[in-house]
C-alpha positions in Angstrom: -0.1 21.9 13.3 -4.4 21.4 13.5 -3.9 24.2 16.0 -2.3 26.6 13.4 -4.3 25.4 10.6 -7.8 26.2 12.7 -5.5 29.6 13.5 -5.2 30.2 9.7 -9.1 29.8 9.3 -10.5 31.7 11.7 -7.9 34.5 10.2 -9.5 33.3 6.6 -13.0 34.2 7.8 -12.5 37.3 9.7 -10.8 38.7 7.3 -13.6 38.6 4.8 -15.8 39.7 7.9 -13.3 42.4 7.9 -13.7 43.6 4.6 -17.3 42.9 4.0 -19.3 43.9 7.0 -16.3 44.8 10.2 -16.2 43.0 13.3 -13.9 39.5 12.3 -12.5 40.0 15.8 -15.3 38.1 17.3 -13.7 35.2 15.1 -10.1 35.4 15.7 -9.5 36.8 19.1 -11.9 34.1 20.1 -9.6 31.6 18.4 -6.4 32.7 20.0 -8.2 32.2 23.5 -9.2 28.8 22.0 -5.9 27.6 21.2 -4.2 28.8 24.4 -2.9 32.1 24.2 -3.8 33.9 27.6 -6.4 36.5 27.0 -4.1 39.3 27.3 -1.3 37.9 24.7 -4.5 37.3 22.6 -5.6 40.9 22.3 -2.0 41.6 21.4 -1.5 39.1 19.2 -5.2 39.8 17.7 -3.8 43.3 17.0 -0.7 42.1 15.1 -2.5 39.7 12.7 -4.9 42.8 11.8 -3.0 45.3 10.9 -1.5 44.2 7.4 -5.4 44.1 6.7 -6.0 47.3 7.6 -2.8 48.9 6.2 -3.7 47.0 3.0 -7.5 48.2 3.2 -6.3 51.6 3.7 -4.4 51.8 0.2 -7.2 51.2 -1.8 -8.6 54.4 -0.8 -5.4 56.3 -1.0 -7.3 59.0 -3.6 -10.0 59.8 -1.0 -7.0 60.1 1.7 -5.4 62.0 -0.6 -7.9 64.5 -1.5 -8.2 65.1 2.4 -4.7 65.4 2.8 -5.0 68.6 4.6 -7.1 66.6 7.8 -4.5 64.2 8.3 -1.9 65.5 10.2 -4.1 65.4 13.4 -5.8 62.0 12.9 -2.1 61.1 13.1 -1.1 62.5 15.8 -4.3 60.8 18.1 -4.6 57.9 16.7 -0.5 57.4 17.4 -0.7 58.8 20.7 -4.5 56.6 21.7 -2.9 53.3 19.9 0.5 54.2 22.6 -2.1 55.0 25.4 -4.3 52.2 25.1 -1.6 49.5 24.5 0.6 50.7 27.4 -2.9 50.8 29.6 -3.3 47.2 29.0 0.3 46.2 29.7 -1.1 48.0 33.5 -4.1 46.0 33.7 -3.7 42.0 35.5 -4.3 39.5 33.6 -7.4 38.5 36.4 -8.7 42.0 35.5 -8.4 41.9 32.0 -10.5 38.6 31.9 -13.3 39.7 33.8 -13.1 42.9 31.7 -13.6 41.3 28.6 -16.9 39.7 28.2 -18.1 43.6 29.3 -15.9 44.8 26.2 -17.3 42.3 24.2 -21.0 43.6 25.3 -20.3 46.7 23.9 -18.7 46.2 20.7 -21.6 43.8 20.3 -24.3 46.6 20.8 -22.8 49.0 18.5 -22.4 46.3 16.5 -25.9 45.5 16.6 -27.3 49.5 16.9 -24.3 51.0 15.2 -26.1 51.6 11.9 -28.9 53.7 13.8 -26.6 55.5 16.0 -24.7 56.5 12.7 -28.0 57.4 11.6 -29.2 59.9 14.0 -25.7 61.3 14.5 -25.8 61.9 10.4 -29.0 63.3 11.0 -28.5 66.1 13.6 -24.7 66.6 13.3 -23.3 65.2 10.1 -24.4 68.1 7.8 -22.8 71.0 9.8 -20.0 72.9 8.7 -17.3 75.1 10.0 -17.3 73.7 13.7 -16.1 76.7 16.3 -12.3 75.6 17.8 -14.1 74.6 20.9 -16.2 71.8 19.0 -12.8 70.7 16.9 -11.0 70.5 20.3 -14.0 68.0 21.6 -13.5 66.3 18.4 -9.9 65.5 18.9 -10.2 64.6 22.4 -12.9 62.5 21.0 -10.9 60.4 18.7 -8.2 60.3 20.9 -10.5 58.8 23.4 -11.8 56.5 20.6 -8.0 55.2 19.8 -6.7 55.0 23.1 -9.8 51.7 23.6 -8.4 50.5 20.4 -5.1 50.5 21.6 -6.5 48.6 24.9 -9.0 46.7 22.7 -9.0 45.8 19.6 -12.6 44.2 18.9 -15.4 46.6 17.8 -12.6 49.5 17.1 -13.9 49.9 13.9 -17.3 50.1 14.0 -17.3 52.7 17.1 -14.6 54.8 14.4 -17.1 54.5 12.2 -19.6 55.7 14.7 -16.7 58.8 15.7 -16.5 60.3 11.9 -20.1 60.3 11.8 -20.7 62.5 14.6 -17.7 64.1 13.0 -19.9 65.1 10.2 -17.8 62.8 7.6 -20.5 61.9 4.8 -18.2 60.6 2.0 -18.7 56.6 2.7 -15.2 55.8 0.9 -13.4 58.1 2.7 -14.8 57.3 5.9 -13.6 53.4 5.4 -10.6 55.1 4.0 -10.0 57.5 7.2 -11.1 53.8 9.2 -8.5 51.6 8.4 -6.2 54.0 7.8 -6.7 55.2 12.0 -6.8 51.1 12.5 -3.3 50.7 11.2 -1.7 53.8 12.9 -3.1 52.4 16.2 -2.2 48.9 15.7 1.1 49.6 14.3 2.3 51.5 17.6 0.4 49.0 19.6 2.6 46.2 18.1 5.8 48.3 19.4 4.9 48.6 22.5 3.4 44.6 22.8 6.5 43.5 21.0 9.0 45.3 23.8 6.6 43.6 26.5 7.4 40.4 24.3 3.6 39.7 24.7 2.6 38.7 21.2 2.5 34.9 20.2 4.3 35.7 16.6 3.6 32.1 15.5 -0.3 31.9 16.2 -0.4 35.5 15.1 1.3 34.5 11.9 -1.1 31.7 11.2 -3.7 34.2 11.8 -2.3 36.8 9.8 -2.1 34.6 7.1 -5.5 33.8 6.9 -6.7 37.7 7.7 -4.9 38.8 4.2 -6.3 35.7 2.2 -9.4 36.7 3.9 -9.8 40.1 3.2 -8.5 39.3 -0.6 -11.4 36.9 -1.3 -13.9 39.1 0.2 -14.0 41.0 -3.3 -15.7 37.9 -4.8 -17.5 37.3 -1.6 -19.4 40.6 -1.8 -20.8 40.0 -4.9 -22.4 36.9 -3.9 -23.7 37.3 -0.5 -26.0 40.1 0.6 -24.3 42.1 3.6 -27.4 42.1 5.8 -26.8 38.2 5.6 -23.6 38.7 6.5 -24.1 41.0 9.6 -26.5 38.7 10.9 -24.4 36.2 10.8 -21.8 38.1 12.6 -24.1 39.6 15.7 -25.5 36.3 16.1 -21.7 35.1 16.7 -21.1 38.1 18.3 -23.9 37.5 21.0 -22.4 33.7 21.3 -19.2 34.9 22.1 -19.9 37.5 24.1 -22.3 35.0 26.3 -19.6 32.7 26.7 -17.5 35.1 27.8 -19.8 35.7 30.7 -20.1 32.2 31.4 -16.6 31.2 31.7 -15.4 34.2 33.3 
């Protein structure tokens, strides 16, 4: 029961990381490890107690998504066919490989969590205002984002921020649809992701509940949060236990 109810909190708290800044998978998945669940279980089970958030996330921008109706036929189709890619990869990958993998995952989410913002900048800068890309740069797009969804089907901390980093480059400048076009990916990914860990039976449904739980309470009070704490608080806050985490990854593994 103190396991679940820790479970619960750490779902609480990176939900409103979630909402407010991105990156409460350096909270929960984490947590799963913490209470037990081996580490590839965890990143399944980490992707399961996400995705209501993100579906949920995705809806309040549903006019912005709307409006760019016309776009969205191929973000479907990769970020189905990454989120299959990526999850079956990591039903591949031993469990002793997986482990030593992930403090190196954890490395890089963490830089682009830390440099994402600047990288975003410059790819604004030089790319972001061009228009009518030739079919050979849209092609190099897709395979892009396809690339992009198939390590958030394998691995589901930093996804978001490196999407974020993918529709910049994209030339996306419309910040509201770009967290729309975000979580929206984030749940098509997750959503086959969860198929395919659910046939492998690899998901702890209980701890992922808790988590869950705690993710859409989260990412509920994070309205009132916002308009009390300054986001570059916030984000420190996060790379700070980002770097922790990702240290102790290195450690232990």
């Amino acid at each position: 029961m103190v396991e679940l109810v820790g479970l619960f909190f750490a779902g609480l708290v990176g939900g409103i990381i979630n909402s407010v800044a991105g990156g409460g998978s350096f909270i929960t998945f984490p947590a799963l490890i913490a209470a037990g669940v081996p580490p590839i279980a965890a990143n399944a089970t980490n992707t399961f107690a996400s995705c209501a958030g993100y579906l949920s996330g995705a809806a309040g921008f549903r006019s912005e998504l709307w409006a760019h109706r016309a776009h969205l036929p191929r973000v479907f189709c990769c970020a189905l066919l990454g989120g299959g890619m990526g999850a079956w990869l990591l039903l591949q990958t031993p469990e002793e490989a997986f482990s030593r993998a992930v403090p190196w995952l954890l490395l890089l989410a963490t830089a682009l969590l830390i440099w994402g913002e600047t990288l975003q900048a410059v790819l604004y800068r030089h790319l972001g205002y061009r228009q009518g890309l030739p079919v050979a740069a849209r092609l190099i797009l897709a395979l892009l984002l396809l690339a992009v969804c198939t390590y958030g089907g394998f691995f589901n901390a930093g996804f978001g921020i490196i999407l974020l980093g993918y529709l910049t480059l994209a030339g996306y400048q419309d910040i509201h649809l770009m967290n729309g076009l975000k979580l929206l990916v984030s749940a098509l990914v997750a959503a086959l992701a969860i198929i395919i860990f659910s046939a492998a039976d690899i998901i702890a449904w209980r701890q992922g509940s808790a988590v869950l739980m705690g993710t859409l309470l989260g990412g509920y009070a994070a309205a009132s949060v916002v308009r009390v704490v300054r986001q570059s608080i916030v984000r420190r806050c996060i790379i700070t236990v980002a770097a922790g985490m990702t240290a102790y990854f290195f450690v232990t593994s």
